[in-house]
C-alpha positions as CSV (number, residue, x, y, z in Angstrom):
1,X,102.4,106.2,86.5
2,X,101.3,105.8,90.2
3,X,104.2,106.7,93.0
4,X,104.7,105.0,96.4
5,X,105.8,106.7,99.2
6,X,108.8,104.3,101.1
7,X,108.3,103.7,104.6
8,X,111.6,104.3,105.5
9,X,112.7,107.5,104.2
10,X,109.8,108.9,102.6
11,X,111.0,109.1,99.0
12,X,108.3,108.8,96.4
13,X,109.4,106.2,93.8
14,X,107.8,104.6,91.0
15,X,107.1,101.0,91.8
16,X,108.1,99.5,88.9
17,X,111.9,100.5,88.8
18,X,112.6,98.8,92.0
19,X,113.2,95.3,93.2
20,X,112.8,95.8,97.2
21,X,109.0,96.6,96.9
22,X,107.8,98.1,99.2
23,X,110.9,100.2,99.7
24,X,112.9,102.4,97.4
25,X,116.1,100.4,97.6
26,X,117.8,98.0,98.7
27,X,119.3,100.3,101.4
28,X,116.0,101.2,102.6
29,X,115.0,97.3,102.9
30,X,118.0,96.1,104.9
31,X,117.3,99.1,107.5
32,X,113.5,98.0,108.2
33,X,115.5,94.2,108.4
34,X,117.7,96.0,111.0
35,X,115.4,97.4,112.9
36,X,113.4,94.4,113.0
37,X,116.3,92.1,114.0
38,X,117.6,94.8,116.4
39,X,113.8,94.3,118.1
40,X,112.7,97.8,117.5
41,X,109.4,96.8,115.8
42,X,107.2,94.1,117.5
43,X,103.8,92.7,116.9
44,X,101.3,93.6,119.8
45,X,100.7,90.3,121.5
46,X,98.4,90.1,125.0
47,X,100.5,88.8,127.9
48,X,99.5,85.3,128.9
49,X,98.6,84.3,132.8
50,X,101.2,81.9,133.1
51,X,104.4,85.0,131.6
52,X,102.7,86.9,134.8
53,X,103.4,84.1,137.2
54,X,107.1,83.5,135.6
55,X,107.9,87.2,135.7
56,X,107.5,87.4,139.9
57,X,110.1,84.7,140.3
58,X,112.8,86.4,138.1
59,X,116.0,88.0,140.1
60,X,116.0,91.7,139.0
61,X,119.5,92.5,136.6
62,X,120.6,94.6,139.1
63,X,120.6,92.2,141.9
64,X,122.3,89.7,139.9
């Protein structure tokens, strides 16, 4: 019987007794949905020439 590790809190599990692969439990899966709705993971994009351009125009928040 082979054990996973969950990304979330680190408790090794056996695969087969769960039903939010890759995570322990269904607790563990709706935090790493939090977290990605909450925009605290992100996938590594490169900025494009045109964002740059966009970016210099924008009034700073605190100026608002």
């Amino acid at each position: 019987m082979a054990t996973l590790r969950c990304p979330i809190c680190g408790k090794q599990f056996d695969p087969e007794t769960t039903d939010a692969m890759p995570f322990c439990s269904r607790r563990c899966k709706l935090i790493d949905l939090r977290r990605w709705l909450d925009e605290e993971y992100g996938l590594p994009m490169p900025r494009d020439a045109d964002e740059d351009e966009e970016d210099e125009w924008k009034v700073p928040e605190d100026e608002e």
